[in-house]
MARBA-3410 file (N, C-alpha, C, O; in Angstrom, 1 decimal):
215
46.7,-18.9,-20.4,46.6,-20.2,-19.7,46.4,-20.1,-18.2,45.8,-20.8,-17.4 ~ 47.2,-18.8,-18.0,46.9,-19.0,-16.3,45.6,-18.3,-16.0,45.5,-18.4,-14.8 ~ 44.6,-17.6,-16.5,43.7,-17.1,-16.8,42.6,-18.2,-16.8,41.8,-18.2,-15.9 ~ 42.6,-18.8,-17.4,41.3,-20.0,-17.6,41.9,-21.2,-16.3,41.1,-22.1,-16.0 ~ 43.2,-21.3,-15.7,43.5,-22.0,-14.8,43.2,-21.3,-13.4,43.0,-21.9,-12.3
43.2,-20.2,-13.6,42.6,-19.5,-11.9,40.8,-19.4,-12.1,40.1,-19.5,-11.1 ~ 40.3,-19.3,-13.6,39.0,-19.1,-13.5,38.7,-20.7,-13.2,37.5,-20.8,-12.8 ~ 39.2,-21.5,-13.3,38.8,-23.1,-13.3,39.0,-23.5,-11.9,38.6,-24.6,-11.4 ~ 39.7,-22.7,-11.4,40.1,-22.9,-9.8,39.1,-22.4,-8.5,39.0,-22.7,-7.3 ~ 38.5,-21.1,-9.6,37.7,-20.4,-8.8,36.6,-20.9,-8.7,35.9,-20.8,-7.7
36.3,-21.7,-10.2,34.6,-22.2,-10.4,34.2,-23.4,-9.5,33.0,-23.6,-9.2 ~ 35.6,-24.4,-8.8,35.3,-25.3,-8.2,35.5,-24.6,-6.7,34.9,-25.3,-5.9 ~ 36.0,-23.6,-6.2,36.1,-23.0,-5.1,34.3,-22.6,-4.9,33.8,-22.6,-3.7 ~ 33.8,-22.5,-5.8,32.5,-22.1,-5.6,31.5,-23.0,-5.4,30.8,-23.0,-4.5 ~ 31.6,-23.9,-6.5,30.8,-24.7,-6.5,30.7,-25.8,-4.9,29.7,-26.4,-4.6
31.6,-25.7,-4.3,32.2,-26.1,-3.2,31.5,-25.9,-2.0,31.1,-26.6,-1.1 ~ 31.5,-24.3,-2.4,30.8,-23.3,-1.3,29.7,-23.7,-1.4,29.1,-24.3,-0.5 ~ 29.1,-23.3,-2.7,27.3,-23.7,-2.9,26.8,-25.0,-2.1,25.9,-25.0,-1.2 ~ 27.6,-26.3,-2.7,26.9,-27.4,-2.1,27.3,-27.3,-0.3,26.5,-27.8,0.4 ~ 28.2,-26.8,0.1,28.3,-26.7,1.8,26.8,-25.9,2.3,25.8,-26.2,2.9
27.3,-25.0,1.7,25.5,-23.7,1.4,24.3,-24.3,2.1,23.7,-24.2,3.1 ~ 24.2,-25.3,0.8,22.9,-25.8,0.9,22.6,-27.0,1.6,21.4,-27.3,1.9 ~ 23.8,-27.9,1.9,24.1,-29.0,2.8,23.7,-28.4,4.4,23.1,-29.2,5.1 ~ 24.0,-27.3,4.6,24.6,-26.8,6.0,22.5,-25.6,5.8,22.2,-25.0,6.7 ~ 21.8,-25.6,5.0,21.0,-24.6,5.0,19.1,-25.7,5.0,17.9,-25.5,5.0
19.8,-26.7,4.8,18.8,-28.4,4.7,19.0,-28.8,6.5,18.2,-29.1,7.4 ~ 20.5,-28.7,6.5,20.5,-29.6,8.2,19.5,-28.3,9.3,18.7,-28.5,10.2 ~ 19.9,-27.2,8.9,19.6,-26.1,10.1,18.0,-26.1,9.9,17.3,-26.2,10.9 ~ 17.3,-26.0,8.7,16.0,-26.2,8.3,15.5,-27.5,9.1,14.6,-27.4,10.0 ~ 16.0,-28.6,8.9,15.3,-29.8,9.6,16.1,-29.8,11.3,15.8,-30.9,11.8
16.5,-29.4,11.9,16.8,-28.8,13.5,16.0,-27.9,14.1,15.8,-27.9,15.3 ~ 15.1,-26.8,13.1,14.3,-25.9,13.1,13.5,-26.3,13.4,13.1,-26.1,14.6 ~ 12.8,-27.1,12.6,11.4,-27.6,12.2,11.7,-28.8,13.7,10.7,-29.2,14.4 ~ 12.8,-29.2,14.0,12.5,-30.7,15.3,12.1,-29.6,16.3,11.1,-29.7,17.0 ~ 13.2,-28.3,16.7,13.0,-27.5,17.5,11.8,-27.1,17.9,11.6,-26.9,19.1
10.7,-26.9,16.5,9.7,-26.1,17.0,8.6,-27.3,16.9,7.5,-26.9,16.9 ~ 8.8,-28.5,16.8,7.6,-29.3,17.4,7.6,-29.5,18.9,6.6,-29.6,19.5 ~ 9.1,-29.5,19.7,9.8,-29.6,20.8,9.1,-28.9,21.7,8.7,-29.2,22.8 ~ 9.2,-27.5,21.0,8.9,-25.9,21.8,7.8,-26.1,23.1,6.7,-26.3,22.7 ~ 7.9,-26.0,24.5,6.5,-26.1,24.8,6.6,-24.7,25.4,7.4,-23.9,24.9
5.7,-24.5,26.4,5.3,-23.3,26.5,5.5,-22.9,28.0,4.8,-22.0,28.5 ~ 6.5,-23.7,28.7,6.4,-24.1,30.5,7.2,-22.2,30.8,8.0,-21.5,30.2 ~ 6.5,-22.2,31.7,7.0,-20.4,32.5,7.9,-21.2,33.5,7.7,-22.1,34.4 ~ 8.8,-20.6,33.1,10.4,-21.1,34.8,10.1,-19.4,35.3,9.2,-18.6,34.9 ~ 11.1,-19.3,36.2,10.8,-18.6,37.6,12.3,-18.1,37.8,13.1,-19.0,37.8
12.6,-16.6,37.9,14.0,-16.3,38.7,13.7,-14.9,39.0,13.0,-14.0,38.6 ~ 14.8,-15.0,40.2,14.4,-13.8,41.0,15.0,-12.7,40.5,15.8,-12.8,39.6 ~ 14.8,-12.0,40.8,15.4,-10.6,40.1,16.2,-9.3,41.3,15.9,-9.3,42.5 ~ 17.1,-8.5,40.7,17.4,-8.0,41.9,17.3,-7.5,43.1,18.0,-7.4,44.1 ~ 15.9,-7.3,42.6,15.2,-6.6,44.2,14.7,-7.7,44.7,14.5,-7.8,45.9
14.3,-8.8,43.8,13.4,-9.9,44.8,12.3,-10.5,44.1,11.8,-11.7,44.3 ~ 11.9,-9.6,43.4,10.7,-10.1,42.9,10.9,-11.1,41.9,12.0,-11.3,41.5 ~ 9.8,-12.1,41.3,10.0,-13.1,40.7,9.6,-12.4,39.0,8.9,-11.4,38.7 ~ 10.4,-13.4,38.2,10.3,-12.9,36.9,9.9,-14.5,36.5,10.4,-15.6,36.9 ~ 8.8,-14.1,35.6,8.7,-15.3,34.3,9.4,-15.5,33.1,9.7,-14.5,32.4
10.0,-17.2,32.7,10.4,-16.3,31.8,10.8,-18.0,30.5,10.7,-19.1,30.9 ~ 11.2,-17.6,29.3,11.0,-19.6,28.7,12.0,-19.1,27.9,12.1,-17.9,27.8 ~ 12.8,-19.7,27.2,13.5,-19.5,26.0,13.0,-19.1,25.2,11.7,-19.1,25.1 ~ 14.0,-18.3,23.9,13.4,-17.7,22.5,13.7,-18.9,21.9,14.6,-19.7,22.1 ~ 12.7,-18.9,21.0,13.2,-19.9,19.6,13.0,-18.6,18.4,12.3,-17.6,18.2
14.3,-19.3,18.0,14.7,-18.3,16.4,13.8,-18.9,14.9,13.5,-20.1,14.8 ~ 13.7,-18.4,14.5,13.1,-18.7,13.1,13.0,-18.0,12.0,12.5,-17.0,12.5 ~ 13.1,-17.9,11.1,12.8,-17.4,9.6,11.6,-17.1,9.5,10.8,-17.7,10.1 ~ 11.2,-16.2,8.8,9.9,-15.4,8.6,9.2,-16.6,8.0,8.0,-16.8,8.2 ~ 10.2,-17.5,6.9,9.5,-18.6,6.1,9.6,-19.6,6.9,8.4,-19.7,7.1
10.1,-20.4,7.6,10.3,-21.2,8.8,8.9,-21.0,9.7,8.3,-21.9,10.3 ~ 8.6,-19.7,9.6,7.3,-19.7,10.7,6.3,-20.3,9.9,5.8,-21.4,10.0 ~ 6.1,-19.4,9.3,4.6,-19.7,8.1,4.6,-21.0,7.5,3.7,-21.0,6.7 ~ 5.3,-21.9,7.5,5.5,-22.7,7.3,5.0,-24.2,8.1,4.3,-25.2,7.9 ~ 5.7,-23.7,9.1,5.6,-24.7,10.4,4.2,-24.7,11.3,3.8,-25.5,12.1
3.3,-23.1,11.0,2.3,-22.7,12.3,1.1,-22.2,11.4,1.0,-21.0,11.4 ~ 0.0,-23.0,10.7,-0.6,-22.2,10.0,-1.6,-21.1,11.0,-2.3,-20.3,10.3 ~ -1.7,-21.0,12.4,-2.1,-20.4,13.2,-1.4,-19.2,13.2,-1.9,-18.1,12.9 ~ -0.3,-19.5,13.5,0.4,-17.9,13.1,0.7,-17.3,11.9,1.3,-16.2,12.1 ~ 0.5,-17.7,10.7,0.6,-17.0,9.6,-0.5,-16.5,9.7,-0.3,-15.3,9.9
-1.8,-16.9,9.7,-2.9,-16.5,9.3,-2.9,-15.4,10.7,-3.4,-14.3,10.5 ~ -2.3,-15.8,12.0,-2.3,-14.1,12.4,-2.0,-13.2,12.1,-2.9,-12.3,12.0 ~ -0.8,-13.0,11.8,0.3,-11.9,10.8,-0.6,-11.2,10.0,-0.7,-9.9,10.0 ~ -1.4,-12.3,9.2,-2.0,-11.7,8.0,-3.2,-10.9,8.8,-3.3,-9.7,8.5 ~ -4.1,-11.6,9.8,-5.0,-10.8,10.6,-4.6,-9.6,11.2,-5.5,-8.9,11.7
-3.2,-9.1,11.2,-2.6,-8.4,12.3,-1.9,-7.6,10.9,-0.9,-7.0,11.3 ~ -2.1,-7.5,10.0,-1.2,-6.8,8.9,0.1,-6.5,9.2,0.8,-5.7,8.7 ~ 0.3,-7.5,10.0,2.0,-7.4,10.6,2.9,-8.8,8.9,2.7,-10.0,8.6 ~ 3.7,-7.5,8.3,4.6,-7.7,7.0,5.6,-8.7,7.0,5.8,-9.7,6.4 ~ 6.3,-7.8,8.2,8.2,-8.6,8.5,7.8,-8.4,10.1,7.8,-7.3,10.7
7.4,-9.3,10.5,7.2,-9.9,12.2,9.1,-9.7,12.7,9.9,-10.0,11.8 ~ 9.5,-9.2,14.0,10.8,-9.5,14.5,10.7,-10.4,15.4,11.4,-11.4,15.4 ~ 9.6,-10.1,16.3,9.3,-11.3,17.5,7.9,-11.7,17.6,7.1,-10.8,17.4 ~ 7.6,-12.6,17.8,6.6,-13.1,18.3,6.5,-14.2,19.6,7.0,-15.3,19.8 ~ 5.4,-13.3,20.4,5.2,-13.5,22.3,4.2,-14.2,22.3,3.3,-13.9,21.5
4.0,-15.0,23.0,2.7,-15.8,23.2,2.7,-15.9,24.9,3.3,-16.7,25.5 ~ 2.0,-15.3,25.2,1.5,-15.0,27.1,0.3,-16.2,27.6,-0.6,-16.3,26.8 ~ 0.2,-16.7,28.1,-1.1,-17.3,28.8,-1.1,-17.1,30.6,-0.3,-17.6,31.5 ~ -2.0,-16.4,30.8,-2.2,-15.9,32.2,-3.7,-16.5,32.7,-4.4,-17.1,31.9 ~ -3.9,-16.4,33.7,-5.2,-16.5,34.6,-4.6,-16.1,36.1,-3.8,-16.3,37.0
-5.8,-15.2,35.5,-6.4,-14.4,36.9,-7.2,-14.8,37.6,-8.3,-15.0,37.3 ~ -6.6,-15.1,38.9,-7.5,-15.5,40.1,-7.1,-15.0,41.0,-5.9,-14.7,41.3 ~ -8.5,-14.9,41.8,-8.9,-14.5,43.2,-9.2,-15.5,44.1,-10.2,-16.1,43.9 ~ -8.6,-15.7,45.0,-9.1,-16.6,46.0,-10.6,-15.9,47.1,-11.2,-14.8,46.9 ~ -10.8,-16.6,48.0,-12.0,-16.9,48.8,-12.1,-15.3,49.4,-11.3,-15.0,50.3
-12.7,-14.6,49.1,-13.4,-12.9,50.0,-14.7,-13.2,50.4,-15.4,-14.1,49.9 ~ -15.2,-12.3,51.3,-17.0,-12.9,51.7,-17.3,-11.2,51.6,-16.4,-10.4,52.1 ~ -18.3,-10.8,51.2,-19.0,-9.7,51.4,-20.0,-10.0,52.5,-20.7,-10.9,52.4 ~ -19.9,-9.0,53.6,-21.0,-9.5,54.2,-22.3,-8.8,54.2,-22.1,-7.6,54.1 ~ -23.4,-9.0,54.3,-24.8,-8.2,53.9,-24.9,-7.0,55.1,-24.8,-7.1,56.3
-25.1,-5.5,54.1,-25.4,-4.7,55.3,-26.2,-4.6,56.8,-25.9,-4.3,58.0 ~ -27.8,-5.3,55.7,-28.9,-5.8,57.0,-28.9,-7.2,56.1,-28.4,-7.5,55.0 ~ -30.0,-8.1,57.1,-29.9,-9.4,57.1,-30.9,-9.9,56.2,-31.9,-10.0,56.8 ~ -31.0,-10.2,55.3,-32.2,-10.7,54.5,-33.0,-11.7,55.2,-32.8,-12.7,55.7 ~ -34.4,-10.6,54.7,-35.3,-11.1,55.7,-36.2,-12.8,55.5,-37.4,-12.8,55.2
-35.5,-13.9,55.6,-35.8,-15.1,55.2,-35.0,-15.7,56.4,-34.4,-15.1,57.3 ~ -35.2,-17.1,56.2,-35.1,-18.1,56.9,-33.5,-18.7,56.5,-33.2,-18.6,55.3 ~ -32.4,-19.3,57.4,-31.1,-19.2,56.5,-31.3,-20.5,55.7,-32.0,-21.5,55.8 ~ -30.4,-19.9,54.6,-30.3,-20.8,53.6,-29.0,-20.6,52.9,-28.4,-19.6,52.8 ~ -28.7,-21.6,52.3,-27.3,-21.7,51.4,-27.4,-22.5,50.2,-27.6,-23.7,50.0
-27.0,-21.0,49.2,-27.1,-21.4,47.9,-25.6,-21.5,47.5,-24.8,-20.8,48.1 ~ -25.0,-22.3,46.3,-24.1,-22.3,45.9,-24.6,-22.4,44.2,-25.5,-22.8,43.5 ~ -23.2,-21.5,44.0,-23.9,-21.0,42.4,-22.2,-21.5,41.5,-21.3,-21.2,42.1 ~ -22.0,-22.2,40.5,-20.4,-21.8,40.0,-21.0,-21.3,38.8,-22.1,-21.8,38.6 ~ -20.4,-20.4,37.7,-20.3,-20.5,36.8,-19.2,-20.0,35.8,-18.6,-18.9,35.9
-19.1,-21.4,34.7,-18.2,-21.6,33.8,-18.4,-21.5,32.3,-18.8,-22.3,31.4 ~ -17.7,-20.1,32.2,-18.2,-19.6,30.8,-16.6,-19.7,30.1,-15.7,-20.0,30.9 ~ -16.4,-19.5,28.8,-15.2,-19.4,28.0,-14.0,-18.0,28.5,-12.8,-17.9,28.3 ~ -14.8,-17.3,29.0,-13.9,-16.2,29.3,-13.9,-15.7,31.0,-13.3,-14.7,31.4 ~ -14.5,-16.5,31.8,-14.5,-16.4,33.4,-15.0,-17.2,33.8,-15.7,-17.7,32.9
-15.1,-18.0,35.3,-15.0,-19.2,36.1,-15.4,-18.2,37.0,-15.0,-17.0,37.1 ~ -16.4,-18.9,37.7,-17.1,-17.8,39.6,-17.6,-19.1,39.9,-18.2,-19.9,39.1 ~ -17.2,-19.0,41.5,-17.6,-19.9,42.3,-18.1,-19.5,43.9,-17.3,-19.6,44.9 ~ -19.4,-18.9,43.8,-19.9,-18.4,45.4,-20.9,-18.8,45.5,-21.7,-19.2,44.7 ~ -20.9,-18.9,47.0,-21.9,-18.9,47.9,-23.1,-18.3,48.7,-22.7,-17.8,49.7
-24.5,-18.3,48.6,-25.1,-17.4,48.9,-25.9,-17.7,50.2,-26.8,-18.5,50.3 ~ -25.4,-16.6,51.5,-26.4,-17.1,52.4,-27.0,-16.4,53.0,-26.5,-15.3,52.8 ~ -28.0,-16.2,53.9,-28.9,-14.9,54.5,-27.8,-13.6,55.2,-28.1,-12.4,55.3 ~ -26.6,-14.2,55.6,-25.5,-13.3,56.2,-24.8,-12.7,55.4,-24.6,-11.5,55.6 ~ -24.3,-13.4,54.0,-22.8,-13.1,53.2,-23.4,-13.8,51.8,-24.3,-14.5,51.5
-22.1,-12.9,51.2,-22.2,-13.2,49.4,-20.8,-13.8,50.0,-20.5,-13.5,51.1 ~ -19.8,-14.9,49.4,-18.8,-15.4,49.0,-18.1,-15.8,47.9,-18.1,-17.0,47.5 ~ -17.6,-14.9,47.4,-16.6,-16.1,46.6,-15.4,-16.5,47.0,-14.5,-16.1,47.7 ~ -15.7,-17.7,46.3,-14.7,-18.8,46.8,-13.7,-19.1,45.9,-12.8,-19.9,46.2 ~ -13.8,-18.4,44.1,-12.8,-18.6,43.4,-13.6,-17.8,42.3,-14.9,-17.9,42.1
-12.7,-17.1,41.5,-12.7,-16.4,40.7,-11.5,-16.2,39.5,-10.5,-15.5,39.6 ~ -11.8,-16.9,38.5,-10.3,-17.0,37.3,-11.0,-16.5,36.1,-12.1,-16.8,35.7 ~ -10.1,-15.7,35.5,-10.1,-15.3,34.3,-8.7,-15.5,33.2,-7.7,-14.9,33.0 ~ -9.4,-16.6,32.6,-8.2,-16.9,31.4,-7.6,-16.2,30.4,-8.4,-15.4,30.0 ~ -6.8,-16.1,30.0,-6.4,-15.4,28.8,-5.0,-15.3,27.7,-3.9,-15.5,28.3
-4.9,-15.3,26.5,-3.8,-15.8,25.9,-3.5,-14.2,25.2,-4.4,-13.6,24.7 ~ -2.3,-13.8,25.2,-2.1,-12.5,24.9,-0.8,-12.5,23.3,0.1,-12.3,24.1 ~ -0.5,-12.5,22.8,0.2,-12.1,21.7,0.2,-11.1,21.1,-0.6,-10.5,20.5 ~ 1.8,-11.0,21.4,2.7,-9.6,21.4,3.6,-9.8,20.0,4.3,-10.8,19.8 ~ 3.5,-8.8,19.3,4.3,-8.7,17.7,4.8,-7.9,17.8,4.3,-7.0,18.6
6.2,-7.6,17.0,6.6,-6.9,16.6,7.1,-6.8,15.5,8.1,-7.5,15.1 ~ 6.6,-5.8,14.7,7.4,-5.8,13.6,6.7,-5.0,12.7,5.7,-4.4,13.1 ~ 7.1,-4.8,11.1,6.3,-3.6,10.1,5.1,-4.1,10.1,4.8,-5.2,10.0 ~ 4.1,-2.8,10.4,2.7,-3.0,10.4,2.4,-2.4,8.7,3.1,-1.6,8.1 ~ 1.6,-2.9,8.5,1.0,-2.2,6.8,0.1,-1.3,7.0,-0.5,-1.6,8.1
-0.4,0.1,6.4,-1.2,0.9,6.9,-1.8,1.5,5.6,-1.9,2.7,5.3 ~ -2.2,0.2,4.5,-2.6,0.6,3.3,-1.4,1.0,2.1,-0.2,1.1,2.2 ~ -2.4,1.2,0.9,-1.8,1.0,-0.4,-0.9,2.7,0.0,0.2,2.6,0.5 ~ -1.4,3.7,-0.2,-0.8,4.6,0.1,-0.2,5.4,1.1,0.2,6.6,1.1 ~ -0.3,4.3,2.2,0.4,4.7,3.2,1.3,4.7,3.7,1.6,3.5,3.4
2.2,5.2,4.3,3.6,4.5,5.1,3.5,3.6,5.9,2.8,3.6,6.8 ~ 4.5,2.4,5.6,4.2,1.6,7.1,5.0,1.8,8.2,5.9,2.6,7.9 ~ 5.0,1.4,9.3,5.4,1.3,10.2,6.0,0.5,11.5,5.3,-0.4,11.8 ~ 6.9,0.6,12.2,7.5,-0.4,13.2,6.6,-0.1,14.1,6.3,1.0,14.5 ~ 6.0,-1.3,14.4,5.0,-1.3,15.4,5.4,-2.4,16.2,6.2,-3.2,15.7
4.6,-2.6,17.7,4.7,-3.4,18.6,3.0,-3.3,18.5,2.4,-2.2,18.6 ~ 2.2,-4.6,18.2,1.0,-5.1,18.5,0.6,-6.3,19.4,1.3,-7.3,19.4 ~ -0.5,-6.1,20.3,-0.7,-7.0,21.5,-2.2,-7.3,21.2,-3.0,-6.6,20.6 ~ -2.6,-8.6,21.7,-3.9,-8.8,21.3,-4.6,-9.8,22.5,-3.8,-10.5,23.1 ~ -5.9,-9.7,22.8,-5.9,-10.5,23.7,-7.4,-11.4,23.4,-8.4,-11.1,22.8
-7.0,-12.5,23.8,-8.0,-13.8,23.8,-9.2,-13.7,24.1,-10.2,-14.1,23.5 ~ -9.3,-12.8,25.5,-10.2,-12.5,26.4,-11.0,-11.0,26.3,-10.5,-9.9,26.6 ~ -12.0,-11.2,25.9,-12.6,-10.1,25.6,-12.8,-9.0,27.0,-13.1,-7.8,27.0 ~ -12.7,-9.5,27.7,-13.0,-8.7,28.9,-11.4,-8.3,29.7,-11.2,-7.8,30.8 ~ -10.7,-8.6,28.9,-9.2,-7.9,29.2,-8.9,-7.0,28.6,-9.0,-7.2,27.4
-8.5,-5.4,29.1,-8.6,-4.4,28.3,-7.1,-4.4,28.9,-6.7,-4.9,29.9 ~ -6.3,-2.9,27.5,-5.0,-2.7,27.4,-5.4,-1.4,27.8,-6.5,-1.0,27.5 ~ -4.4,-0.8,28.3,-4.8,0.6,28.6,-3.4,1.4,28.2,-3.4,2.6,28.0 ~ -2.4,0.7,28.0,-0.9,1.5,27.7,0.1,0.1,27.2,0.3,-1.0,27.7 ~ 0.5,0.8,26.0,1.7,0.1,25.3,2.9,0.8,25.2,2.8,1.8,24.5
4.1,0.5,25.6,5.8,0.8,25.6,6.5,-0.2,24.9,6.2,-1.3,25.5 ~ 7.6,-0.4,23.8,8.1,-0.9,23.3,9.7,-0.4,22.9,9.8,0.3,21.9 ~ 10.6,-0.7,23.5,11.7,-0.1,22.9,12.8,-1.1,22.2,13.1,-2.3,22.7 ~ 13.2,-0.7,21.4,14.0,-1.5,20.2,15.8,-1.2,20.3,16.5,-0.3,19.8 ~ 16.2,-2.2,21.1,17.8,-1.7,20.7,18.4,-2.4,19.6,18.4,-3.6,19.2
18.9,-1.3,19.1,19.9,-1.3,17.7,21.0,-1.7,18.0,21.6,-0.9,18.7 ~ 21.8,-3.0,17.7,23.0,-2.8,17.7,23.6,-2.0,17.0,23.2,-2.1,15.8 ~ 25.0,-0.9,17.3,25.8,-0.3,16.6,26.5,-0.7,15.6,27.1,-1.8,15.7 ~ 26.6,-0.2,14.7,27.3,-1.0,14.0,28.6,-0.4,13.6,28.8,0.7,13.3 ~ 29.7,-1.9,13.5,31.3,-1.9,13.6,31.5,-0.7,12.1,30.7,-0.1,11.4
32.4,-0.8,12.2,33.3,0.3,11.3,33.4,-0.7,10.1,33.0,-0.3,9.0 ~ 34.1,-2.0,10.1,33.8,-2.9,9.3,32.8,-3.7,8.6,33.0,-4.6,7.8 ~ 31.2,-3.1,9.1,30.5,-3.3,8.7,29.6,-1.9,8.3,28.4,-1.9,8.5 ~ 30.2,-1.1,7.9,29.8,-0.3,6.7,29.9,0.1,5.5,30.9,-0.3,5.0 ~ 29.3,0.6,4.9,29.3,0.3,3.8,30.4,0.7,2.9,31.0,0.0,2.2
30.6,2.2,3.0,31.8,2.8,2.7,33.3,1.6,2.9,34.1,1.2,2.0 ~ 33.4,1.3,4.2,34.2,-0.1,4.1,34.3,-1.4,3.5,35.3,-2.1,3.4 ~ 33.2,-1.6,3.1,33.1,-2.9,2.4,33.2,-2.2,1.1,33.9,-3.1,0.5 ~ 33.1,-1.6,0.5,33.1,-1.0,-0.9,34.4,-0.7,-0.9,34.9,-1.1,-1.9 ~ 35.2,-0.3,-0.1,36.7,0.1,-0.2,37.5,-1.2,0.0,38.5,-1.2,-0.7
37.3,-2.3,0.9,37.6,-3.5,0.4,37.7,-4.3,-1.4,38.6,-4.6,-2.2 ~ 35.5,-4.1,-1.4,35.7,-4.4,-2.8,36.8,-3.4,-4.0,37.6,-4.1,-4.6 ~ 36.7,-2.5,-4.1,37.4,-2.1,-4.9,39.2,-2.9,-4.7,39.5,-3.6,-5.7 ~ 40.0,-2.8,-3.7,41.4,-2.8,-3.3,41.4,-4.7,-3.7,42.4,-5.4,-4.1 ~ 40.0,-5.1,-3.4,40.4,-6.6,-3.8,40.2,-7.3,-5.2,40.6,-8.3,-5.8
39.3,-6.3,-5.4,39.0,-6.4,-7.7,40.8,-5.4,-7.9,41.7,-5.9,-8.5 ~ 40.8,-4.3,-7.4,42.3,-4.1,-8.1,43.8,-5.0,-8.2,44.6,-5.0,-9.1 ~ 43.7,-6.1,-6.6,45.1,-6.7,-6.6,44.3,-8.3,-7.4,45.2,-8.9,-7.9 ~ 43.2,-8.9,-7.6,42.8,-9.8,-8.3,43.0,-9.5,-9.6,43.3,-10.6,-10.1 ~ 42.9,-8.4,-10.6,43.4,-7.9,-11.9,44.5,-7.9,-11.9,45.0,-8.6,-12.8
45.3,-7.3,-11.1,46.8,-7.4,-11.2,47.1,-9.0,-11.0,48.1,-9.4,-11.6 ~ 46.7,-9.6,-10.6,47.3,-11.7,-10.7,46.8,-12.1,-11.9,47.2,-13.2,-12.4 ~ 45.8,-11.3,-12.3,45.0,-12.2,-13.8,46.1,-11.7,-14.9,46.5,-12.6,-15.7 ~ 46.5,-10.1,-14.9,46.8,-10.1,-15.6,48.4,-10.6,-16.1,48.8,-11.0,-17.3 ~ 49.1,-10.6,-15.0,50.3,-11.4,-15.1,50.9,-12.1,-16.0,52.0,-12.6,-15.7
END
């Protein structure tokens, strides 16, 4: 009797748990999903010890399924990027510019003065100079670019090993990488969160649970 009264106690202990589970795994799903419509993309500014300025926006957290879900842009990158189990994902947007320099002409071109103004605006650079019998000028020079930084198991084929990889990609074809550094800290892990410890738990708590059943 006290057997099917502790198993009947336990079934609703559970069942308990489940629906909080899934109550509590619905609310965080729809907070997710408001979060990342929310998300923008603004660069804040703080200074750093020596002085210099740091860029920098909040993380947003998400589930590997939570992403692909929400971005079909970024799944279909992953899949472009054979990146498996993503840890982070960076999204950079920079432009480079130059303000106003003048070259000036060694000898003088032999014409009459004149001033040409030239801009051109292509998908991957902006130039804006001026040309005159004295000087080349530019007067603005920007180069756009959107950079996305991954991290996580790369795939390297059916028979291959994969690997922890950090991959960077860039929008701008005329932006080259010349060196990648990535380092990964591990948290340590507690003494209570080993396995040998949890197994020695489990056992000591199936032994004194047998001893109440059997009573």
């Amino acid at each position: 009797m006290k057997t099917e009264r502790l198993a009947y106690i336990l079934a609703i202990i559970i069942l308990i748990l489940l629906m909080y589970d899934s109550c509590k795994k619905r609310k965080d799903s729809e907070n997710s999903a408001k979060d990342f419509i929310n998300y923008k993309d603004t660069a804040m500014l703080y200074k750093a010890k020596n002085g210099s300025l740091v860029y920098y926006n909040k993380s947003l957290e998400l589930t590997d399924r939570q992403l692909r879900t929400y971005s079909d842009s970024l799944s279909n990158a992953l899949e472009n990027l054979k990146i498996k189990k993503p840890k982070s994902i960076t999204i950079i947007k920079t432009v480079f510019v130059v303000d106003t320099f003048t070259i000036t002409h060694t000898e003088q071109l032999p014409c009459d003065e004149f001033t040409r103004e030239y801009n051109i605006d292509s998908a991957y650079y902006k130039i804006d100079m001026t040309l005159t019998r004295d000087y080349l000028r530019f007067n603005s020079i920007e180069i756009p670019n959107k950079q996305s930084i991954v991290v996580g198991t790369k795939k390297n084929g059916f028979l291959r090993r994969s690997e922890y990889a950090v991959t960077v990609q860039n929008s701008n074809p005329y932006m080259q990488i010349t060196g990648i550094q990535n380092y990964t800290i591990k948290p340590e892990s507690k003494f209570y969160q080993r396995t040998w410890f949890k197994l020695t738990v489990g056992v000591i708590g199936g032994f004194f649970l047998h001893q109440q059943v059997s009573k």
